[in-house]
N, C-alpha and C positions, 0 to 999 in steps of 0.2 A: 601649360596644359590647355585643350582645349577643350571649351563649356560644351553639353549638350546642347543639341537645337532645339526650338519647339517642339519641330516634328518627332525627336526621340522621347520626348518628354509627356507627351499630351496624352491621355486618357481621354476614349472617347467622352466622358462627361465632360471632364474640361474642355473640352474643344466644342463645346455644344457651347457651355459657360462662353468663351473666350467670344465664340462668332456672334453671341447675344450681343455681348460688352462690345462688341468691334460694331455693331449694327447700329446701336443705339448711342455712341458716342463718336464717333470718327466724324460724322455731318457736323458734330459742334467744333471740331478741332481746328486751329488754324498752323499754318505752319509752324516747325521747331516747337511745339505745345507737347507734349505727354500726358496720359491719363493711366495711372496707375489700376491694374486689378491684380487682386489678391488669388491666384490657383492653386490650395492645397497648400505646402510649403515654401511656395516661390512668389513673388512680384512680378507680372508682366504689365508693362508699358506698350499703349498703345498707341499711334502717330499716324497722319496720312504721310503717305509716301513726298520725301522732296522731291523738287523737280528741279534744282537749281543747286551750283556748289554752296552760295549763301545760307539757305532756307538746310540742306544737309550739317555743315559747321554748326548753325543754330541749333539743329536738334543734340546733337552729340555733347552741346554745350547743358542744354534742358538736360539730357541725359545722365551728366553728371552730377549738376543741378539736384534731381531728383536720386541719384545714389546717395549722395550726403546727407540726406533727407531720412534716407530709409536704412543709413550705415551698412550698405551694402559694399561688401569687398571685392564684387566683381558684377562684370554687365556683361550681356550676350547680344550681339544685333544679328538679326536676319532681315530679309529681303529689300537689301540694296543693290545695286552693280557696281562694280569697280571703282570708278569713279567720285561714286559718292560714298562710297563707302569707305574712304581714303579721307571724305572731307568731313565726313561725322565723327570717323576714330580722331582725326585732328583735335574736332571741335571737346568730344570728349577728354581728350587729353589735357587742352588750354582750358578749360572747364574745371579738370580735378585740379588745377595748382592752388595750393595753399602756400605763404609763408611763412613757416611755420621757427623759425630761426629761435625766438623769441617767446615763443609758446607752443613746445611739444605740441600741447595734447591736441594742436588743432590741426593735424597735420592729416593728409587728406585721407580717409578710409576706401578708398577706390582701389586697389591694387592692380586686377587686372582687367582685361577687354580683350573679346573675341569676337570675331567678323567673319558672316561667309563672305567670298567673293574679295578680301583684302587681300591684294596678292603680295608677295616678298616684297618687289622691287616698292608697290604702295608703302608698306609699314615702314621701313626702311626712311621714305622720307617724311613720312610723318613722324616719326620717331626721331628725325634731324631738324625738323620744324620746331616739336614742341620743344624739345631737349635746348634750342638756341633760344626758343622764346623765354623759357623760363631760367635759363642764364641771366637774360637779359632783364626779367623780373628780380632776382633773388637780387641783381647787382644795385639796381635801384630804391628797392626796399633797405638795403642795408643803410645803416643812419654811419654819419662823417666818423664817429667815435670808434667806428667799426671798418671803415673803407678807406681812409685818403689814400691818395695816389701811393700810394708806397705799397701799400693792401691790394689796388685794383692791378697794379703792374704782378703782383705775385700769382692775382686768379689768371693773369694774360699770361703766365707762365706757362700754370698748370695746363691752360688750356692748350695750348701752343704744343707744349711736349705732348698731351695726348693725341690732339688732332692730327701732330707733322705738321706744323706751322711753323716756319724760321720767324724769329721774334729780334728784335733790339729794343733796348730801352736806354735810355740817355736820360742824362739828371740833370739838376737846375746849371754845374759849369759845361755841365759837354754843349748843354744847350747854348747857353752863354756863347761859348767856343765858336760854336759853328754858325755865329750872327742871326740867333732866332728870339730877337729883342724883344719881339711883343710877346710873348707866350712867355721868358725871364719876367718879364716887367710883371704883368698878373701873378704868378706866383713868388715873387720877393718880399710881398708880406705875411709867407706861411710860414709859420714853426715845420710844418711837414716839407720832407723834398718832393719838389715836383716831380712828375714821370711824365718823357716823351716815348709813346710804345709806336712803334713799325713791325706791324707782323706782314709775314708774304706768304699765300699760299703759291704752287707751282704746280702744275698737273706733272703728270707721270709723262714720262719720256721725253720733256724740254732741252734737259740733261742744261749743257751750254748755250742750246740754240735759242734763239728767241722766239717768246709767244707770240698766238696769234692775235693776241689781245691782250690788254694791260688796264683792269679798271682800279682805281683808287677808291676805298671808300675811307671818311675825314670824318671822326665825332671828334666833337664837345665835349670835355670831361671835365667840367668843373665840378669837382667832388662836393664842395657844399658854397655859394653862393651868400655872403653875408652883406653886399654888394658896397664892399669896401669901403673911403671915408664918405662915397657918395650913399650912404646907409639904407638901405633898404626899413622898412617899416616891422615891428614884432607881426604883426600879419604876413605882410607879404615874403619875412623871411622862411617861417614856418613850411615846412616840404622843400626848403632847397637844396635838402640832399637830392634831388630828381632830378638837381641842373646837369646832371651829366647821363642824360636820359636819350643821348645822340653816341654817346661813348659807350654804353653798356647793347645798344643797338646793334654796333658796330661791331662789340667782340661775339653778339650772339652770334652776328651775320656769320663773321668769319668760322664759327665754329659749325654752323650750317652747310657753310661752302666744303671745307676741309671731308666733311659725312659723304655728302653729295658730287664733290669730285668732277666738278666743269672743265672745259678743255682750254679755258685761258686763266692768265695768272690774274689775280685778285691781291691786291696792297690795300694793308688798312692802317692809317695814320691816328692816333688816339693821343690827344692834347688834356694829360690829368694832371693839376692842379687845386689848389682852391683859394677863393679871394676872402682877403681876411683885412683884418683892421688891426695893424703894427705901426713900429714908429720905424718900420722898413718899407711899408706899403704903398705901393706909387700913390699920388694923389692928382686931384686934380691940377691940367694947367701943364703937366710934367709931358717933357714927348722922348720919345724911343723910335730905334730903326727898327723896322720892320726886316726880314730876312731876304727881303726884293729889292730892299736899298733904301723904300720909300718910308719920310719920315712920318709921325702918326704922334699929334699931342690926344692927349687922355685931359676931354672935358667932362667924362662922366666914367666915374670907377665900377659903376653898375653899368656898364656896357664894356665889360670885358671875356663875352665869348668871342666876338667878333676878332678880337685882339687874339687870342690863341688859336681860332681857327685860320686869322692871316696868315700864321706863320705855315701852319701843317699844310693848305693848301697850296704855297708856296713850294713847299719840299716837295710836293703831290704831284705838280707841272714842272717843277727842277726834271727831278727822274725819273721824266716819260711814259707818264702814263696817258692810255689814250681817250681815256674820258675818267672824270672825276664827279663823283655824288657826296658832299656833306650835310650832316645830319647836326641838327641839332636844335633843345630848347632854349629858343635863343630871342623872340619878343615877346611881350603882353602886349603890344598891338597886333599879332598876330591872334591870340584868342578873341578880341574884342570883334578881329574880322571874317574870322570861321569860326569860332566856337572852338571845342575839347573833342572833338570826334573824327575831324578832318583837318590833316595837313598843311602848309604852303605851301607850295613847290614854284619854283622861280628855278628860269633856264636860260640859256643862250643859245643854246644847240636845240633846232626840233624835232630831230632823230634822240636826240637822250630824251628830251622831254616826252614823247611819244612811248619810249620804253620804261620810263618811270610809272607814267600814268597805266601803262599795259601789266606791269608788276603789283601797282595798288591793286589795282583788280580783282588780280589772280589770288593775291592777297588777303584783299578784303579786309586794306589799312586804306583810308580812301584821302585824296590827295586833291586839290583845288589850286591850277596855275593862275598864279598872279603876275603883273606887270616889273619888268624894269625899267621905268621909268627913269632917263638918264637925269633928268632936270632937275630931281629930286636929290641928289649928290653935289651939286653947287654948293648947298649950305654947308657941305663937308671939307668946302677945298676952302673958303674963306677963312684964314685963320695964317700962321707964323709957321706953320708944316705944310704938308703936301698933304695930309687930310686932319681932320677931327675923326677922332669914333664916334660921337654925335654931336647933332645939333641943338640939341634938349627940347624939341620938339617935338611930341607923340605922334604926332599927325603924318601915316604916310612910314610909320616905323619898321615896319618888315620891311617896305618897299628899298626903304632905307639903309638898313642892316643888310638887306641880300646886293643894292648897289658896291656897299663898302667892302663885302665878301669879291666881288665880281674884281676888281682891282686887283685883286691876288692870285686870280689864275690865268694860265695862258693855254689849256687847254680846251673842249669839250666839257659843259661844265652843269650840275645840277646842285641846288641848295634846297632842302627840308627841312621847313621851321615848324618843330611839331611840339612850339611851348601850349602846354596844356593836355597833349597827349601822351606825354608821357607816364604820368602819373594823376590816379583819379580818388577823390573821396569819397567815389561810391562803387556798387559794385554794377561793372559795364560789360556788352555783349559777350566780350570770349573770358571773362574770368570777373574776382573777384576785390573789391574794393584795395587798392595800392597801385603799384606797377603794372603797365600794360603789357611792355615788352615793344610796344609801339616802333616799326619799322626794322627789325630785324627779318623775318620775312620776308618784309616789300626788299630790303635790300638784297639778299641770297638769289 
């Protein structure tokens, strides 16, 4: 149902009230800020006008911000244009998520939002924005007890049949089977079966013929990260349900794309797992073939995304895709060298790399290209295989990890190391404290 406007609403006192309150506050206001006044029976919020998609998403975020506040179950916005108006209802949307899985009653009081000037086709993909961002939150917030891979392949299901997404999933022997060593090897020490998911979207009328484009997108899905006999620390283990914060990215994307309906086909490869500490568990020293042939000794069991996204990336450039983006939280030297707020992105291609950074943008998941330094990967080849997965040297570590990624494709190729942004413990620009949702967006 749609909310009345101002204009239907407003008594000329109130409007006398209102353009007082609009006079003597709007000069203190700064962007995305609101200032609440009280008219009679209603809450109106006042704002200067955005001039920017950033500064609009901000407000709509304020927006909702301030509904939770005043337990309001619905917000009305007038005088935006189209355009921004699209990026406030966004913001307002990323704004009202709550996880509420765990605790009812905190579950967001915002129900609904009405916009002039939002037109169909706007809401439509705001509504496939937020709807993929907060897949991609609820999948992260959810703790291992509740998720392993066996759990994350059944919400790939669900999502798949809804969207029209053809899906596969292969288990720890198909994988076996089909020489996908390093990704077997990381999950052989879990009581849970692994799951390897391939979903495909396809545009309408391909039918048999071939698309005119074929992008792969490759998360990380380490379900919980305990970083196996090479043992992570009681701190640093604590939030490694988040480690598959590139894999929960991955299936929002897809279920963004599936809404939104682009003209070429989309493959999304999801490596879910998780590393565990058995008397099954690879250890260090141990080496396995990679599904490219190449062989790979494990000097460090807490560098096992690398190892499973070998493999996916591999299958990724098997069958033909024409550019490939992997996502995933995948160093702590990567937070040490952008912080929690912005990305890595490391490329080979300057056309992919140009359309990543052009997606962050639009986005407003913001992404910082770093070097691949090839000299950097020598300390990987020294050794009794054809690589190490590390050198046990922090020094140089993303550079590192996106080298050892870079090995395993033979396409068109972009890697996202967004350890840190995936999950926050506090509450950050478009929502609040947990899950971000971090590059499901940038990727769609």
């Amino acid at each position: 149902m749609r909310e009345n406007t101002l204009d239907e609403i407003l008594t000329p006192d109130s409007r006398q009230t209102l353009s007082a309150a609009a006079d003597r506050l709007l000069p203190d206001l700064k962007a995305g800020q609101l200032e609440v006044v009280r008219l009679g029976q209603r809450d109106v919020a006042l704002a200067t006008l955005p001039t920017t998609a950033a500064e609009a998403r901000a407000l709509g975020v304020a927006a909702a911000r301030t509904a939770e506040k005043l337990k309001a179950r619905s917000v009305g916005v007038m005088g935006l244009g189209a355009e921004l108006a699209s990026e406030m209802a966004l913001g307002v949307q990323l704004g009202n998520y709550r996880f509420s899985r765990y605790k009812p009653e905190e579950a967001p009081a915002l129900e609904q939002l009405s916009m002039d000037n939002l037109s169909d086709d706007g809401a439509q993909r705001v509504s496939a924005l937020a709807s993929g961002v907060r897949l991609a939150r609820d999948l992260v917030n959810t703790p291992y007890n509740d998720l392993p891979a066996t759990a994350f392949a059944e919400v790939a299901r669900k999502v798949a049949q809804e969207s029209q997404l053809e899906i596969e999933v292969w288990g720890q022997a198909e994988c076996q089977q089909k020489g996908m060593g390093l990704f077997v090897a990381v999950g052989q020490g879990s009581a849970h079966e692994p799951q390897f998911l391939k979903l495909t979207y396809r545009p309408e009328g391909t039918g048999n013929h071939a698309p005119k484009r074929i992008t792969a997108l490759v998360g990380k899905g380490v379900m919980f990260d305990t970083g196996g006999y090479s043992l992570k620390t009681a701190g640093g283990m604590y939030g490694m349900k988040g480690d598959m914060g590139g894999a929960a990215a991955v299936l929002g994307a897809m279920q963004i794309v599936a809404a939104l309906r682009p003209q070429h086909e989309v493959r999304a490869y999801i490596a879910a797992t998780d590393n565990a500490v058995s008397g099954t568990a690879m250890r260090p020293g141990d080496i396995y073939r990679a599904l490219n042939g190449q062989r790979v000794e494990v000097t460090n069991t807490d560098a096992e995304g690398r190892l499973i996204l070998a493999d996916a990336l591999t299958l990724a450039s098997q069958e033909g895709a024409d550019e490939i983006i992997d996502i995933a939280t995948l160093t702590g030297a990567k937070v040490t060298a952008l912080g929690e707020d912005v990305a890595a992105l490391f490329s080979d291609n300057p056309a992919l790399t140009r359309a990543v950074q052009d997606a962050a943008q639009t986005a407003q998941e913001p992404v910082w290209p770093l070097p691949l330094h090839a000299p950097y990967l020598e300390s990987y080849r020294s050794g009794i295989a054809d690589l190490k997965n590390s050198d046990m040297v922090p020094a140089g570590g993303s550079v590192k990890a996106a080298l050892f990624l870079q090995q395993f494709v033979t396409r068109p190729w972009a890697h996202l190391d967004i350890a840190g942004n995936a999950l926050k413990d506090k509450a950050h620009a478009f929502g609040p404290a947990g899950a971000t949702g971090f590059g499901a967006m940038l990727l769609a």
